[in-house]
FIMAR-537849 format. One record per residue: residue number from 1; residue in one letter; x negated, z, y of N, C-alpha, C in turn. Coordinates in nm, 2 decimals. Atoms other than C-alpha are relative to their C-alpha. Example, Ala and Ser with C-alpha at 12.3 -4.5 7.8 and 13.67 -1.06 7.14 Angstrom:
<sites>
<site seq="1" type="a" n_xx="-0.09" n_zz="0.00" n_yy="-0.12" ca_xx="-1.23" ca_zz="0.78" ca_yy="-0.45" c_xx="-0.09" c_zz="0.00" c_yy="0.12"/>
<site seq="2" type="s" n_xx="0.09" n_zz="0.00" n_yy="-0.11" ca_xx="-1.37" ca_zz="0.71" ca_yy="-0.11" c_xx="0.08" c_zz="0.08" c_yy="0.11"/>
</sites>
This chain:
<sites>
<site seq="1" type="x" n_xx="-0.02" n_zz="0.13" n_yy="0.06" ca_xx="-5.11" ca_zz="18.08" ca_yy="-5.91" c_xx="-0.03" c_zz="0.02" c_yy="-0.15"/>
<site seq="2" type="x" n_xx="0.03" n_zz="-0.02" n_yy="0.18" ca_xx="-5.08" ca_zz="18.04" ca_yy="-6.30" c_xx="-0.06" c_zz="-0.11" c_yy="-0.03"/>
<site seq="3" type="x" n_xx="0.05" n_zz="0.11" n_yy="0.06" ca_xx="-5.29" ca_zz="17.81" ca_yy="-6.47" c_xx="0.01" c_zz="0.01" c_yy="-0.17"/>
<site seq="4" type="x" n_xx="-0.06" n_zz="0.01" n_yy="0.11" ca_xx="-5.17" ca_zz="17.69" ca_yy="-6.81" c_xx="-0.06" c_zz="-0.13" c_yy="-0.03"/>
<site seq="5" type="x" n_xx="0.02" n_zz="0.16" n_yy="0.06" ca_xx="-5.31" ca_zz="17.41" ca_yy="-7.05" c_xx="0.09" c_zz="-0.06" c_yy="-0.02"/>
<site seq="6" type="x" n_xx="-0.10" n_zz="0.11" n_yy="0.03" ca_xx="-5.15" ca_zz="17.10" ca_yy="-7.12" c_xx="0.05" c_zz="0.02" c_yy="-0.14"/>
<site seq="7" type="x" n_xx="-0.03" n_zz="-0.10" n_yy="0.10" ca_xx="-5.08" ca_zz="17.26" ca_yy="-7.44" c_xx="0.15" c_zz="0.09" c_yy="0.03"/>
<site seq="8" type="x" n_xx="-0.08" n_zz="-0.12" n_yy="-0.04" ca_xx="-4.89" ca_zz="17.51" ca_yy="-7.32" c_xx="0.12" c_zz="-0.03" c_yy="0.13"/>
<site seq="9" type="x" n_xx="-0.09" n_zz="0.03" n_yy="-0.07" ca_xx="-4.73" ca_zz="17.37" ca_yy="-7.04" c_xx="0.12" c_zz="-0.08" c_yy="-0.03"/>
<site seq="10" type="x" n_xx="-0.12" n_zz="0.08" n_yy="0.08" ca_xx="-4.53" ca_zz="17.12" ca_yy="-7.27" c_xx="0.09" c_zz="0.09" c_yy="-0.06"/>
<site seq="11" type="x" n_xx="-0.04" n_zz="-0.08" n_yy="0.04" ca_xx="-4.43" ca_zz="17.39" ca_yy="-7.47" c_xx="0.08" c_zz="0.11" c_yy="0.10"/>
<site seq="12" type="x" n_xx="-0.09" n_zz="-0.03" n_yy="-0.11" ca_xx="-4.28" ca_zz="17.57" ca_yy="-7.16" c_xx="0.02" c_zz="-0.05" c_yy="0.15"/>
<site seq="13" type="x" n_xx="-0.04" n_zz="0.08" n_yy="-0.09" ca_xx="-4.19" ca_zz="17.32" ca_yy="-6.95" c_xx="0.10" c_zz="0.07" c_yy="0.08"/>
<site seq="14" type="x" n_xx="-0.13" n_zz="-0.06" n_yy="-0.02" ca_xx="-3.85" ca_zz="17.48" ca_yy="-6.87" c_xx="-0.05" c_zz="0.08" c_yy="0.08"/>
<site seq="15" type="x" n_xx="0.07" n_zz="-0.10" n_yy="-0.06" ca_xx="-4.02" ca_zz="17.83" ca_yy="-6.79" c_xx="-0.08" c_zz="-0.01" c_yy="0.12"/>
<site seq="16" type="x" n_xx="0.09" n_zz="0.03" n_yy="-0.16" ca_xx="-4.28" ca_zz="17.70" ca_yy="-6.53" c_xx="0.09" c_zz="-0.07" c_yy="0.08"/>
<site seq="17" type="x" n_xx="-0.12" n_zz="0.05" n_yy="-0.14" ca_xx="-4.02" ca_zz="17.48" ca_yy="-6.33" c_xx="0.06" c_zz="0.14" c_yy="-0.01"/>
<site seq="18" type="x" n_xx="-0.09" n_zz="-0.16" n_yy="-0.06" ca_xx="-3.84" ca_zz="17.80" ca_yy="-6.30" c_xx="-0.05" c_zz="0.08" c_yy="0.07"/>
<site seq="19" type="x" n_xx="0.13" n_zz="-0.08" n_yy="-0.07" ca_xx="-4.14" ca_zz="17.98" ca_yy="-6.18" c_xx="0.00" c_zz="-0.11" c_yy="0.16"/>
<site seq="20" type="x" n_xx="0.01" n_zz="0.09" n_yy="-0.14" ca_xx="-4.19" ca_zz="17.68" ca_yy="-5.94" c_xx="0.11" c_zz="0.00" c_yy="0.08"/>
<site seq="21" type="x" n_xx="-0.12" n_zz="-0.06" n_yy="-0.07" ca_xx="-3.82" ca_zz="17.72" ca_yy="-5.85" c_xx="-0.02" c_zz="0.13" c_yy="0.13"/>
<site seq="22" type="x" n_xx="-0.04" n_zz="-0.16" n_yy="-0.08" ca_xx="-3.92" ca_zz="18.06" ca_yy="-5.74" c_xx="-0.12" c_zz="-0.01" c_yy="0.15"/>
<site seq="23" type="x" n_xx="0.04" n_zz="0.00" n_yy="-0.09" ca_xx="-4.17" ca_zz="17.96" ca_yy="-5.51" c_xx="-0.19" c_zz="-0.02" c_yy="-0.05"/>
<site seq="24" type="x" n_xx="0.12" n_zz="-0.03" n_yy="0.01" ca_xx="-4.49" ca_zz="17.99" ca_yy="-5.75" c_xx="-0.08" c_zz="-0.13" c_yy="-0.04"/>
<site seq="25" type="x" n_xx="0.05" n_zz="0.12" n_yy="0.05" ca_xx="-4.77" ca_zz="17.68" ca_yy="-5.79" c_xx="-0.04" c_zz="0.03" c_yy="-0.12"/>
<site seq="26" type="x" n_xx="0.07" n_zz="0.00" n_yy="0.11" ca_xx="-4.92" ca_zz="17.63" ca_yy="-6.11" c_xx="-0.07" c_zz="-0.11" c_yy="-0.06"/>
<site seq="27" type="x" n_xx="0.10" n_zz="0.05" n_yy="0.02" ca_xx="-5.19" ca_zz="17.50" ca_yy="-6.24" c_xx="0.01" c_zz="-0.10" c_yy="-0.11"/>
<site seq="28" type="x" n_xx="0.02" n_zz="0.07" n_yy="0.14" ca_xx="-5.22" ca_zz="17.24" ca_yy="-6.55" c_xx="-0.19" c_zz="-0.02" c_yy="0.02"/>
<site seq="29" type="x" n_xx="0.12" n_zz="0.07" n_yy="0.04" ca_xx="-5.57" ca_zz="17.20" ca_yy="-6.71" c_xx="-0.05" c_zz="-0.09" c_yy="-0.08"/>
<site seq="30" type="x" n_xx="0.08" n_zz="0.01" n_yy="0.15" ca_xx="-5.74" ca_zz="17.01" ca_yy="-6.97" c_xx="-0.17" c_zz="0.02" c_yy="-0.02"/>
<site seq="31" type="x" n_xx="0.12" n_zz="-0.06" n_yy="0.07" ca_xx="-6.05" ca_zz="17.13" ca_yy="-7.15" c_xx="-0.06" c_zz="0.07" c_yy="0.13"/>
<site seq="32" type="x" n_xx="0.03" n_zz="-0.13" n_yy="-0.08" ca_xx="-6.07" ca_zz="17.41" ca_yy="-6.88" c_xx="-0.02" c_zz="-0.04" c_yy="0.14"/>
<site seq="33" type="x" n_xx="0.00" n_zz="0.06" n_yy="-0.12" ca_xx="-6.06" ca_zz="17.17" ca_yy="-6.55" c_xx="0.13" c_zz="-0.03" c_yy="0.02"/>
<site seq="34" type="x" n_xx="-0.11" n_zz="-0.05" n_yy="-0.07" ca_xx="-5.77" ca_zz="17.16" ca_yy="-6.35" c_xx="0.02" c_zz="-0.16" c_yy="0.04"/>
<site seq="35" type="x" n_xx="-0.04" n_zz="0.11" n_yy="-0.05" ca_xx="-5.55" ca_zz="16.82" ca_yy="-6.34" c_xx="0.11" c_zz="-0.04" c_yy="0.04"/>
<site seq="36" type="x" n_xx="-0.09" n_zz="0.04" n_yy="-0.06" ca_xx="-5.27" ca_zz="16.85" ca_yy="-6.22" c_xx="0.06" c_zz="0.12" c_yy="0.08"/>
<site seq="37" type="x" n_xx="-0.07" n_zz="-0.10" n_yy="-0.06" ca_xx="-5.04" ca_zz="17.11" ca_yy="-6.00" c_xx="0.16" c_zz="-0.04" c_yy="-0.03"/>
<site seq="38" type="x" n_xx="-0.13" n_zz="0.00" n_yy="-0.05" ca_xx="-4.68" ca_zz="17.18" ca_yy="-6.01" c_xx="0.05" c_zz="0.11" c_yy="0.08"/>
<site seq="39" type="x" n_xx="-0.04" n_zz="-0.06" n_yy="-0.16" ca_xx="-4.55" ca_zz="17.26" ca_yy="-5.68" c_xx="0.13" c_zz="0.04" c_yy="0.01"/>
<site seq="40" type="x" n_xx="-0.15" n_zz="-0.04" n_yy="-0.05" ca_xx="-4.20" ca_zz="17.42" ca_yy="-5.54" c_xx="0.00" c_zz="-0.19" c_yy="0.10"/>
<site seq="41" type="x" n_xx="-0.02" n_zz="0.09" n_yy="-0.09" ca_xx="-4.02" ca_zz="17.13" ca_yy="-5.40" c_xx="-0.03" c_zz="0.02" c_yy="0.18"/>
<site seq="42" type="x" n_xx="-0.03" n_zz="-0.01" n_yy="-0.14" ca_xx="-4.00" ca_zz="17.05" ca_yy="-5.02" c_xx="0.19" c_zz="0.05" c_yy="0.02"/>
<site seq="43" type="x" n_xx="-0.15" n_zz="-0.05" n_yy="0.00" ca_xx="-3.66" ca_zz="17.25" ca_yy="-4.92" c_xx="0.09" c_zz="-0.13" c_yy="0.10"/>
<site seq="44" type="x" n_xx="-0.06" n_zz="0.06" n_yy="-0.03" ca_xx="-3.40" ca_zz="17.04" ca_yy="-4.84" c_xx="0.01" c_zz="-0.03" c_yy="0.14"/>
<site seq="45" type="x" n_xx="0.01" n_zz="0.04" n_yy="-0.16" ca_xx="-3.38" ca_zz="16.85" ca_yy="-4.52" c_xx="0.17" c_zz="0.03" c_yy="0.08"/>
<site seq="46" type="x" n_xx="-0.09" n_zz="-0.01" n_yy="-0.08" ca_xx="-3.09" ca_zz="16.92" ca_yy="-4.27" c_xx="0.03" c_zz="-0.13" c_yy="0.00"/>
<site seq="47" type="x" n_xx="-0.09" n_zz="0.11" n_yy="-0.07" ca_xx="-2.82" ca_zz="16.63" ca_yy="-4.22" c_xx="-0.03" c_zz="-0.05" c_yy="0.11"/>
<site seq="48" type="x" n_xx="0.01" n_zz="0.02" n_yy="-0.17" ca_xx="-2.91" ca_zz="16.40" ca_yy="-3.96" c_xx="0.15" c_zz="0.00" c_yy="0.06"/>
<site seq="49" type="x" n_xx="-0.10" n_zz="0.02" n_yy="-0.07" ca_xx="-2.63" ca_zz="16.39" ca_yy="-3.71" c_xx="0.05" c_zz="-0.16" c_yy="0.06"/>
<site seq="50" type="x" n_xx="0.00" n_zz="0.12" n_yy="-0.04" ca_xx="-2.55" ca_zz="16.03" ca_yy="-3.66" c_xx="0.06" c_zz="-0.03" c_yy="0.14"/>
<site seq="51" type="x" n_xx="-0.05" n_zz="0.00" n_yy="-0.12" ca_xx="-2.29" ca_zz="16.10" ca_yy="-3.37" c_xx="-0.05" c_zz="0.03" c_yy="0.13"/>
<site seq="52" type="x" n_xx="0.09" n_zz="-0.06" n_yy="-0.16" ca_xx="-2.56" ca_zz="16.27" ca_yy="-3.13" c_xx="-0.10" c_zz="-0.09" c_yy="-0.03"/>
<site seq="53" type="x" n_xx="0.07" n_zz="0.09" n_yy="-0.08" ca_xx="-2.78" ca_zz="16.04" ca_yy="-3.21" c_xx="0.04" c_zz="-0.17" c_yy="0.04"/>
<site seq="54" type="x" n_xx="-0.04" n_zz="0.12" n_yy="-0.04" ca_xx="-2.58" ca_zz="15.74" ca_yy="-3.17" c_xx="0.01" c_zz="0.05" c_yy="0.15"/>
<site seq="55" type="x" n_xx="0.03" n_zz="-0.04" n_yy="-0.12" ca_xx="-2.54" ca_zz="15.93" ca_yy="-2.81" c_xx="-0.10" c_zz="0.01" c_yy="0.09"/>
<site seq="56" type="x" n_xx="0.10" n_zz="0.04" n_yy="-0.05" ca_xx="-2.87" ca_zz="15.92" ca_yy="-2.77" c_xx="-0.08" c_zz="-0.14" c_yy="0.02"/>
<site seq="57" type="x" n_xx="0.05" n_zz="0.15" n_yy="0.01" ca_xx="-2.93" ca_zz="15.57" ca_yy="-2.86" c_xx="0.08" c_zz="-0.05" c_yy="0.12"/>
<site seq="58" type="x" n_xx="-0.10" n_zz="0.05" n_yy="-0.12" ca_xx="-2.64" ca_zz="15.49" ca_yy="-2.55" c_xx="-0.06" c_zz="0.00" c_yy="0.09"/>
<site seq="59" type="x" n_xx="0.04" n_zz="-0.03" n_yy="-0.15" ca_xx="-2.82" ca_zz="15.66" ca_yy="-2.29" c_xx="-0.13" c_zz="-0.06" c_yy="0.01"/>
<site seq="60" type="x" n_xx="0.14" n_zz="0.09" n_yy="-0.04" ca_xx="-3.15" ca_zz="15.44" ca_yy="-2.32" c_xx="0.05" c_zz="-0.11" c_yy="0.03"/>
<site seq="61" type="x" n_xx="-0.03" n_zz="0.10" n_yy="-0.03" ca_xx="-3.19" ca_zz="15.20" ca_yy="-2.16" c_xx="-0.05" c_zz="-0.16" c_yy="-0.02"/>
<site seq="62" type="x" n_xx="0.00" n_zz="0.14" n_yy="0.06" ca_xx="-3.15" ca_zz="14.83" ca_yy="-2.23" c_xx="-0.10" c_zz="-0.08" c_yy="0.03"/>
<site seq="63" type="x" n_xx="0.09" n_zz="0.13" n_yy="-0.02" ca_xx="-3.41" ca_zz="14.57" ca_yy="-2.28" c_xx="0.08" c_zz="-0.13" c_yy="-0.03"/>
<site seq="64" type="x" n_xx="-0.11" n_zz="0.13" n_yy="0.01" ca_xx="-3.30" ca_zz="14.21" ca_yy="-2.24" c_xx="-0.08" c_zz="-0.08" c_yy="-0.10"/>
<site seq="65" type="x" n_xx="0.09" n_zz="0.09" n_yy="0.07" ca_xx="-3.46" ca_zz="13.92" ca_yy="-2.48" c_xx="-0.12" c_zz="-0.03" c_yy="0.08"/>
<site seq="66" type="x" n_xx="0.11" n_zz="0.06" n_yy="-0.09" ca_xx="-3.67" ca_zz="13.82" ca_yy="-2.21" c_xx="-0.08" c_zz="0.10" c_yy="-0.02"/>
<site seq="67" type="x" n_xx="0.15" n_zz="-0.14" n_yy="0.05" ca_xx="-3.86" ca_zz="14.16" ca_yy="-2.22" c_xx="-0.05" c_zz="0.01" c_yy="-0.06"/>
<site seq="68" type="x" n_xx="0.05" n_zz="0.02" n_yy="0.13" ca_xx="-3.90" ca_zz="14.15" ca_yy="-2.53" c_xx="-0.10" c_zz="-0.08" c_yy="-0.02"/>
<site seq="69" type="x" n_xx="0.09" n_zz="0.11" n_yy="-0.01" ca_xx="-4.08" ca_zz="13.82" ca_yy="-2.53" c_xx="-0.06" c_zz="0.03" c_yy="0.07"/>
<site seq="70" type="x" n_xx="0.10" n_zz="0.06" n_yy="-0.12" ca_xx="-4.24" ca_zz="13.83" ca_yy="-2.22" c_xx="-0.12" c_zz="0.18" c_yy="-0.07"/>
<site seq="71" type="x" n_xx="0.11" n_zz="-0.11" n_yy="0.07" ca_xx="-4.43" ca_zz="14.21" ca_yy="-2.42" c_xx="-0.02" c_zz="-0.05" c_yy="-0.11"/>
<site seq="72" type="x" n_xx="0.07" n_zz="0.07" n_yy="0.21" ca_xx="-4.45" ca_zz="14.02" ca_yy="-2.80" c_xx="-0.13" c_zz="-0.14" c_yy="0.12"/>
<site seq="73" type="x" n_xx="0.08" n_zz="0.09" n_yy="-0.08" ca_xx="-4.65" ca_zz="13.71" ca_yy="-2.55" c_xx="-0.10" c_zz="0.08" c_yy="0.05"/>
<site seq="74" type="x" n_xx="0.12" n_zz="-0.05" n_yy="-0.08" ca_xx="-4.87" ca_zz="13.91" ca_yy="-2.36" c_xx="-0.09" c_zz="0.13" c_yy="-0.07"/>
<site seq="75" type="x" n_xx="0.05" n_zz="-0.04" n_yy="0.10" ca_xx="-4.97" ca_zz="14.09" ca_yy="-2.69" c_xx="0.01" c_zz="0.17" c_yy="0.05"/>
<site seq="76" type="x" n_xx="0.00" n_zz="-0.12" n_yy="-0.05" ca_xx="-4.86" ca_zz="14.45" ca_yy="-2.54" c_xx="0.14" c_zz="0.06" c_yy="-0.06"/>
<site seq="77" type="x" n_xx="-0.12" n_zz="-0.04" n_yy="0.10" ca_xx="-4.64" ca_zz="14.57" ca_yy="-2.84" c_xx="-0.07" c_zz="0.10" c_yy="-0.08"/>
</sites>
């Protein structure tokens, strides 16, 4: 981990996201106490598939209004 003042972190702003790019945290301090972190993102999420899961939303099975009600009524939601 690098730790770099707030000072210094403005001044290479650019440089540490690139570091962070690569995988490395780094530190910000001021007056030698540690306030903030910059982190590597979260990596990109995979595409949901909407087609399999609209397939899966088919094969459950159906509640009617009545069900609904008669579980929001008897406070079991």
């Amino acid at each position: 981990m690098t730790t770099v003042s707030i000072a210094t972190a403005k001044e290479c702003l650019s440089d540490l996201i690139a570091k962070a790019e690569q995988g490395e945290t780094i530190e910000i301090e001021r007056h030698g106490k540690a306030v903030a972190q910059l982190v590597p993102a979260d990596p990109t999420r995979e595409a949901i598939d909407f087609v399999w899961l609209d397939s899966v939303i088919r094969q459950m099975p159906q509640t009617d209004d009545s069900g609904i009600r008669r579980l929001r009524d008897e406070d079991r939601y």
